[in-house]
C-alpha positions in Angstrom: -18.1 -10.3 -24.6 -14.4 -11.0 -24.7 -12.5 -10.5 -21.1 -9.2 -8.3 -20.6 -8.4 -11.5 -18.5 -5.6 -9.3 -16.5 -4.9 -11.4 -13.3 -3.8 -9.8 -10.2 -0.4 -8.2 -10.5 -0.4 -7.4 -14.2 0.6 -4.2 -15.4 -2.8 -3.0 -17.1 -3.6 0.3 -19.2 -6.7 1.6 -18.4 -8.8 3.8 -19.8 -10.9 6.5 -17.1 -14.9 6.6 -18.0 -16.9 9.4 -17.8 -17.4 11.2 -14.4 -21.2 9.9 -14.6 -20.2 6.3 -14.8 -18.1 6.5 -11.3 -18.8 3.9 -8.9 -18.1 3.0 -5.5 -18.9 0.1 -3.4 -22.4 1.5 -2.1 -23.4 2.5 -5.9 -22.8 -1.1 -7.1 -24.9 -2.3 -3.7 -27.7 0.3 -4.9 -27.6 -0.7 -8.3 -28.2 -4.8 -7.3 -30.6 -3.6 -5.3 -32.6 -1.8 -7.8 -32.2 -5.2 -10.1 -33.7 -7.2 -7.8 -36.5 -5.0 -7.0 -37.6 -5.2 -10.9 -40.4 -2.5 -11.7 -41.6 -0.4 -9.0 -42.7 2.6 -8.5 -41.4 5.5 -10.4 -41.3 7.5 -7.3 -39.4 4.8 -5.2 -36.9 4.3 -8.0 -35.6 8.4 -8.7 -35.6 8.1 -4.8 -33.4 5.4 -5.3 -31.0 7.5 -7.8 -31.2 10.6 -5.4 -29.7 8.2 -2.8 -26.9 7.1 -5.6 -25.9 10.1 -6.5 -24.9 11.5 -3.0 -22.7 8.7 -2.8 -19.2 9.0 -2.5 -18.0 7.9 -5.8 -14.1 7.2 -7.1 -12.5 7.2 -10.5 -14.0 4.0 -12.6 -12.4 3.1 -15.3 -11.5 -0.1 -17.4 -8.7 -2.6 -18.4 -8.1 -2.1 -22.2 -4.7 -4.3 -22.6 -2.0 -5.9 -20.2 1.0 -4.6 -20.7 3.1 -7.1 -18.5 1.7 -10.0 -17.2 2.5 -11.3 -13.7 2.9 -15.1 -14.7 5.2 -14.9 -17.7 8.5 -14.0 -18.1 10.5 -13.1 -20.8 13.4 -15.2 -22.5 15.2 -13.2 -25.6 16.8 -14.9 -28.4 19.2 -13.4 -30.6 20.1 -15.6 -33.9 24.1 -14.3 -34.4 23.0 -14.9 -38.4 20.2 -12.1 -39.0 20.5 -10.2 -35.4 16.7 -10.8 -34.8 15.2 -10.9 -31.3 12.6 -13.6 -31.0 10.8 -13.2 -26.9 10.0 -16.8 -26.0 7.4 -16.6 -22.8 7.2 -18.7 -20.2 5.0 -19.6 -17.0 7.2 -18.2 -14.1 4.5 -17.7 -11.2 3.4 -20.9 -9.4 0.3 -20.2 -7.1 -1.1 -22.6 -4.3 -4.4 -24.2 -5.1 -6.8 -26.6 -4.2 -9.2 -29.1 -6.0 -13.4 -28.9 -5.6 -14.7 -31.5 -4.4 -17.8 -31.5 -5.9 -15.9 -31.8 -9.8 -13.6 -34.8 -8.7 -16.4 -37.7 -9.5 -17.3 -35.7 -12.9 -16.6 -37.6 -16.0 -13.1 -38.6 -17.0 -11.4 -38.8 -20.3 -8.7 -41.3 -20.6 -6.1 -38.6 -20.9 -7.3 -36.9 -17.6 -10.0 -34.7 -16.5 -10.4 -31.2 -16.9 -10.7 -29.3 -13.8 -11.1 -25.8 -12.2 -8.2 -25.4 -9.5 -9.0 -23.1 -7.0 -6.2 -20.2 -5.8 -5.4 -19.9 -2.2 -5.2 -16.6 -3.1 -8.5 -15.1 -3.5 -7.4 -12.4 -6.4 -6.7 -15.0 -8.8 -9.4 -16.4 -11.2 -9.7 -20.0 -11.2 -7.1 -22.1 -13.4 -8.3 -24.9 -15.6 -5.7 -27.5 -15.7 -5.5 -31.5 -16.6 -5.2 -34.2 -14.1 -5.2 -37.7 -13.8 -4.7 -37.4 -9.8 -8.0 -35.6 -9.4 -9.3 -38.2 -6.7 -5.8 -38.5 -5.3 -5.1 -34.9 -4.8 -8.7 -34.1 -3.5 -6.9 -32.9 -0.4 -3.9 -31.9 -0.8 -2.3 -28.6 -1.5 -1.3 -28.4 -5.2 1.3 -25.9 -7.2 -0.5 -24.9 -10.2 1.3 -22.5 -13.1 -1.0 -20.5 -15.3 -0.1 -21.2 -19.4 -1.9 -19.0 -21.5 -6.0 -17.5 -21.4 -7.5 -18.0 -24.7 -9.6 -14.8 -25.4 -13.0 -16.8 -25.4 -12.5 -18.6 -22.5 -13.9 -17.5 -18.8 -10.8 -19.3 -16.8 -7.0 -19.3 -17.6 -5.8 -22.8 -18.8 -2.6 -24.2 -16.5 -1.2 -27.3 -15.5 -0.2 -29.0 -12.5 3.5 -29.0 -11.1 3.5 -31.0 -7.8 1.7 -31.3 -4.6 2.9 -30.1 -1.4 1.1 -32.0 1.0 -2.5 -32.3 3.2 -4.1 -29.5 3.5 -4.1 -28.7 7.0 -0.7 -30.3 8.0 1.8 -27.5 9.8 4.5 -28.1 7.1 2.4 -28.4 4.3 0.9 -24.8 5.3 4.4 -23.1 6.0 5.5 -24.1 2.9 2.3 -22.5 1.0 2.9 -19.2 3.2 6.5 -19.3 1.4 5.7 -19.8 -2.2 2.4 -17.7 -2.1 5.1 -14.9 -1.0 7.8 -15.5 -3.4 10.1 -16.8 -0.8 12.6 -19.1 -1.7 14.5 -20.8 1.1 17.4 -22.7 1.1 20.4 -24.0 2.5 23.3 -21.7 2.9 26.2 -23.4 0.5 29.1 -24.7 1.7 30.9 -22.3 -0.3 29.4 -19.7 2.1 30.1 -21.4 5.2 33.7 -21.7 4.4 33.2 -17.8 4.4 32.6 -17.8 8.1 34.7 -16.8 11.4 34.8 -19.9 13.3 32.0 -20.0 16.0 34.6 -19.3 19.2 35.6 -16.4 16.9 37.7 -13.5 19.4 38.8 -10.4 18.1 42.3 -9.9 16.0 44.8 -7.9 18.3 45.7 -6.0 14.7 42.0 -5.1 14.2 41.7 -4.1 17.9 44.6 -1.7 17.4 42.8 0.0 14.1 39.2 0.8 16.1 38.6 2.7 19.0 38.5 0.5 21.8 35.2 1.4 24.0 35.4 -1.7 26.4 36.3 -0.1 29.4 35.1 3.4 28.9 31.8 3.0 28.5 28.9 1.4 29.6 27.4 -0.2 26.7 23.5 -2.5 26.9 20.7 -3.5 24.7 17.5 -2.7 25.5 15.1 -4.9 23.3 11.4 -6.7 23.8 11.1 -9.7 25.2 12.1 -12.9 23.3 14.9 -11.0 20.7 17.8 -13.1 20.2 19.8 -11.1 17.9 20.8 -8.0 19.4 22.2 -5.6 16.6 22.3 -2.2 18.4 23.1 -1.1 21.8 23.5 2.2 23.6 26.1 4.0 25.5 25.2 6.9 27.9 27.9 9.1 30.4 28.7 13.0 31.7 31.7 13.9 29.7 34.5 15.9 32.2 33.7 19.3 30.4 30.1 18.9 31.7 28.7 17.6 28.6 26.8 14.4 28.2 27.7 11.5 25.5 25.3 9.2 24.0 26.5 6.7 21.5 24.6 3.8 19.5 26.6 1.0 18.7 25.5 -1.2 15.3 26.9 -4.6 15.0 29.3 -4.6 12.0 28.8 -6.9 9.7 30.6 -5.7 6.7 33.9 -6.5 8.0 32.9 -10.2 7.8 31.0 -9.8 4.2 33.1 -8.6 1.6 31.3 -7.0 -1.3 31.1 -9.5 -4.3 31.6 -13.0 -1.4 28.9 -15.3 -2.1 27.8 -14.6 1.1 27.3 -11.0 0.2 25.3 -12.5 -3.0 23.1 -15.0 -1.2 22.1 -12.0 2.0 21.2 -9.5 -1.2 18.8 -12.5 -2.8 17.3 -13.0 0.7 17.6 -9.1 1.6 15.8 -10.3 5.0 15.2 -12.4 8.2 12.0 -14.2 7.3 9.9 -15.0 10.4 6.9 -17.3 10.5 4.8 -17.8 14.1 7.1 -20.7 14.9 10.3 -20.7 13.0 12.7 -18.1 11.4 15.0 -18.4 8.2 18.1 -16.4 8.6 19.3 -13.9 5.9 22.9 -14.5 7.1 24.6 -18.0 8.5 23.6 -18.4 12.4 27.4 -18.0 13.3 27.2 -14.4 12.0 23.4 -13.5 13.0 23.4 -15.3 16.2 27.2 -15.1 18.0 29.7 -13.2 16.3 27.3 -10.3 14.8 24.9 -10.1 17.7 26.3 -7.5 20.1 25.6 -9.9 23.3 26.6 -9.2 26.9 29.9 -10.1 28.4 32.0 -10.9 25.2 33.5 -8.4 22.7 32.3 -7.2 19.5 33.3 -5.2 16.2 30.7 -2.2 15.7 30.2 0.7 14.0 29.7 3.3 16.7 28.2 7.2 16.5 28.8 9.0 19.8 27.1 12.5 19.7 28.8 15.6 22.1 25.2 16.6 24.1 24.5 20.3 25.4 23.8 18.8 29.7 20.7 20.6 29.3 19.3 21.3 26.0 20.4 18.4 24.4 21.6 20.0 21.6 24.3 18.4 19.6 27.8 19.6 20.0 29.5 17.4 17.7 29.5 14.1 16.7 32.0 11.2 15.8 31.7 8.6 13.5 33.7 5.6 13.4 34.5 2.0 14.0 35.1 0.2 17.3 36.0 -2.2 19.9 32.4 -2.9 22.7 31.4 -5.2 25.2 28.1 -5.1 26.1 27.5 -4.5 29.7 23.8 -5.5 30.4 21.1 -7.4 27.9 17.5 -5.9 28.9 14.1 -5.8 27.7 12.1 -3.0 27.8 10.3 -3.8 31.0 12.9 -4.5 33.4 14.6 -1.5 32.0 11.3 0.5 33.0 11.1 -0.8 36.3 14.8 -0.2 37.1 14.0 3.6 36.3 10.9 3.5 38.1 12.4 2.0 41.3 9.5 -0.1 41.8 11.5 -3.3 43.0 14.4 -3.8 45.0 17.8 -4.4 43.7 17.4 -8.1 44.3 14.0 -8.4 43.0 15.1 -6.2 39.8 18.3 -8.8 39.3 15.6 -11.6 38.5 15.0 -10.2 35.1 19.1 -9.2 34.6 21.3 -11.9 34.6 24.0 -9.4 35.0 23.1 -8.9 38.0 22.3 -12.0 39.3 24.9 -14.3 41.8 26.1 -11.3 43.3 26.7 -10.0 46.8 24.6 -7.6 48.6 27.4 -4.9 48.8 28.2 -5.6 44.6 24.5 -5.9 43.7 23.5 -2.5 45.5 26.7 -0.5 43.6 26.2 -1.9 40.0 22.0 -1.2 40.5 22.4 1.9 41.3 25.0 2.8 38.8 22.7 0.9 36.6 19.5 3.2 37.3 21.7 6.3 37.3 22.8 5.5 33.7 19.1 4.8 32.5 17.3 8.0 34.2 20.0 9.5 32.1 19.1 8.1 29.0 15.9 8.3 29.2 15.7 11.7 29.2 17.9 12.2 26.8 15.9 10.3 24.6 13.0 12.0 25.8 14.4 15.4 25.1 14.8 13.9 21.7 11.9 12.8 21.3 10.0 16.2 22.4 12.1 18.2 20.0 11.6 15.6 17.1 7.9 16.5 17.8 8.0 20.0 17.5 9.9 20.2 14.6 6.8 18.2 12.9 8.2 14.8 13.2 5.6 12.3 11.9 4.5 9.3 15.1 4.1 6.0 13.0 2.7 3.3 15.4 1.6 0.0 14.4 0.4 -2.9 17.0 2.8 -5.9 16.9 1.0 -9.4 17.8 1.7 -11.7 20.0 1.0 -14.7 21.3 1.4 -16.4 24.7 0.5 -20.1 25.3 -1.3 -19.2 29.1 -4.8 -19.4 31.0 -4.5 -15.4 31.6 -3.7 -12.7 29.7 -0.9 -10.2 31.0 -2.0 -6.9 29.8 0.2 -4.8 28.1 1.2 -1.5 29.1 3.2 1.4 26.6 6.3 1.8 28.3 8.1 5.1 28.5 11.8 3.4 27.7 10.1 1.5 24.6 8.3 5.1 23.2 11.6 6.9 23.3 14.7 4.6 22.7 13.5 4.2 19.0 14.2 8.5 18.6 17.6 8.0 19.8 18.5 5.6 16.5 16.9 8.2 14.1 19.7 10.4 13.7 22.3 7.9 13.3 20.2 7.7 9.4 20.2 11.4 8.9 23.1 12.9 10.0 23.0 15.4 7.5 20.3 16.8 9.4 21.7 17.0 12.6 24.6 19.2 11.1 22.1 21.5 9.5 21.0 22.3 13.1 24.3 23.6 13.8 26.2 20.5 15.1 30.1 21.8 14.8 32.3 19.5 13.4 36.0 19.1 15.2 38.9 18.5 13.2 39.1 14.6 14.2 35.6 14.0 12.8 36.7 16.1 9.5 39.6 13.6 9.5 37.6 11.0 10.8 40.9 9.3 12.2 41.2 7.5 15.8 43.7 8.3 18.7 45.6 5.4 17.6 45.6 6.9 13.7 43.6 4.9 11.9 41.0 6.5 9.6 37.7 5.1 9.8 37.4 4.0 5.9 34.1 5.5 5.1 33.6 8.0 2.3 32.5 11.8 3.0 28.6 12.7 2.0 27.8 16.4 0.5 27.5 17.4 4.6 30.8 16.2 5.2 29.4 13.5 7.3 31.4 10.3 6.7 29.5 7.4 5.2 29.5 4.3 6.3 28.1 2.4 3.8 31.8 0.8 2.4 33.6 -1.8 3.8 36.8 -1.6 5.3 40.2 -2.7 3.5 40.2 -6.6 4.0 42.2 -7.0 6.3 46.1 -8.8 5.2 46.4 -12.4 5.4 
């Protein structure tokens, strides 16, 4: 019987069997079952089917051809003489294997022995390959690429590429975690580097004058969990003098220090993320950019691209909303727990300080003022955010929740509690993605967020959407050397 010999990933056609040949897991159990019994009963046996057939069952079908495998890719050719396209294939994917054991003191040819690597990955058949390192590479991790899979053969035939190390070993393992996910990490070039601000980087006095300038005006802070070292958001809360309440998120911007088409731009669209592993992180942009002059920290300032909504004091409603870029200093750097205990007023001001270094060093008198401007601003916030929230809800807003792991190197466990500040400050963020829907609910618009155009005169630089909600998407002019 020849095989389809479609290895996990391929794109497969596949042709749907008859609605009496559906299987599911507990059919194919029943049916092995039955085998083993051999001849029984007649009874027993249409007992047996009865069973089967109230089974839940799903659509069965079979692989019939591979339209695209998952280890080849495709080279063209074009000869400039008769215009023909010739597609040369070749092995792309390398997977992460290991050698049996029990096949390493088989016989050996002279020209290497023949030998059934075995994929990390479970999914993947077993790839034949030729080695004369069987004994030496008995326990190592090996990179393997599939070749071709004859169609009378069980296995797909490959070859060996290199080892990475014993199995086992912390760096050895990392590395197989990275090449069994396509991940490809290396240094940043010096090309890029010569990109970046220098790493005691201060704001241009000219740029200054182009953004609106929030340093002193409002009371910007992060609120993140425990452990975040980049801090790309932040939040700004405070009663307007018309009665009206402004909240404004603040995103670091990063597009005024990568230019569309900069080989940093280039080399962050190839990584497209931070990759994190349980004890290490590779960084989608340079340090300088992720860690210092892109990461909204407290105490220093920051370029940001800033949203500031015009709140109804007690529905919450908006009013209007601005778009634009700016000028912050972040006031405070908190995680989610000392931000709930600050609003629950469970500590004193001095025992609250421990976990804000904001507010540590300071007097009595000082200490008391900034705490309890501190509390006033998040009681505020939080329920604004959640009002939000609430509203989000009853409009039919869909709660996705997944658990995030951690783990902590002590003799007890702290148990974990969900945190009203944690729950809500992720609806705040939401509407700065879908603005458009926030001026469907009857958000006005006021002629300097048509003209999107600060005090000072400078327009903002993003392009108008179909809602007439500026996008923010492009890049400023670079600014003039």
């Amino acid at each position: 019987m020849l095989r389809n010999r479609a290895v996990h990933g391929d794109i497969v056609a596949v042709e749907l069997l008859p609605k009496s040949e559906w299987r599911s897991k507990i059919n194919r159990l029943a049916e092995k079952k039955k085998q083993n019994k051999g001849e029984e009963g007649e009874d027993e046996q249409q007992q047996e089917e009865k069973w089967e057939r109230r089974a839940d069952v799903n659509p069965t079908g079979k692989v019939v051809a591979v339209l695209q495998r998952n280890w080849k890719y495709v080279i063209r050719n074009v000869t400039n003489i008769f215009c023909l396209t010739t597609d040369f294939f070749h092995s792309s994917r390398e997977y992460i294997a290991t050698l049996p054991k029990t096949q390493i003191n088989s016989f050996q040819k002279s020209g290497g022995q023949r030998i059934l690597a075995i994929p990390y990955d479970y999914r993947i058949p077993k790839i034949r390959i030729l080695t004369a390192q069987a004994k030496k590479l008995a326990n190592e991790r090996i990179v393997v690429r599939i070749d071709n899979w004859p169609t009378n053969s069980q296995y797909p035939n490959g070859h060996f590429v290199r080892a990475l190390g014993k199995i086992g070993d912390l760096e050895t393992e990392m590395d197989g975690i990275l090449l069994e996910n396509d991940i490809t990490i290396t240094p940043f070039s010096q090309g890029m580097l010569a990109e970046m601000p220098a790493d005691d980087w201060t704001p241009d006095p000219e740029e200054v004058a182009r953004r609106k300038d929030l340093r002193r005006s409002h009371v910007v802070m992060s609120i993140d969990p425990q452990g975040c070292e980049d801090v790309d958001d932040t939040l700004s809360i405070r009663p307007l003098t018309n009665g009206n309440v402004e909240l404004g998120v603040h995103i670091a911007d990063v597009t005024h220090f990568v230019r569309p088409g900069s080989l940093t731009d280039e080399e962050a669209s190839r990584r497209a993320t931070t990759v994190y592993l349980a004890d290490r992180r590779y960084d989608m942009l340079p340090h300088v950019l992720s860690g210092n002059v892109c990461s909204l920290l407290g105490g220093v300032d920051r370029y940001a691209v800033s949203v500031l909504w015009e709140l109804d004091p007690k529905t919450h409603e908006v009013i209007s909303v601005w778009y634009g870029r700016t000028v912050i200093k972040s006031s405070y750097k908190l995680c989610y727990e000392a931000a709930q205990d600050v609003i629950d007023g469970v500590k004193s001001p001095r025992a609250a300080a421990e976990a804000i270094p904001e507010l540590q060093g300071l007097s009595e008198q000082r200490l008391s003022k900034r705490y309890k401007m501190l509390r006033e601003t998040l009681l505020m916030l939080s329920k604004v955010a959640q009002s939000i929230q609430d509203r989000r809800e009853r409009n039919g807003a869909l709660k996705l929740e997944s658990t995030e792991v951690r783990s902590k190197a002590s003799l007890f466990q702290e148990p974990k509690f969900d945190l009203t500040i944690s729950v809500s400050l992720g609806k705040i963020r939401i509407p700065i993605v879908q603005p458009g829907g926030d001026k469907a609910q009857g958000a006005s618009q006021s002629p300097r967020d048509s003209g999107r155009v600060h005090d000072s005169g400078q327009p903002l630089g993003g392009q108008e959407d179909r809602q007439g909600v500026p996008s923010l998407l492009t890049a400023p002019p670079a600014p003039s050397a």
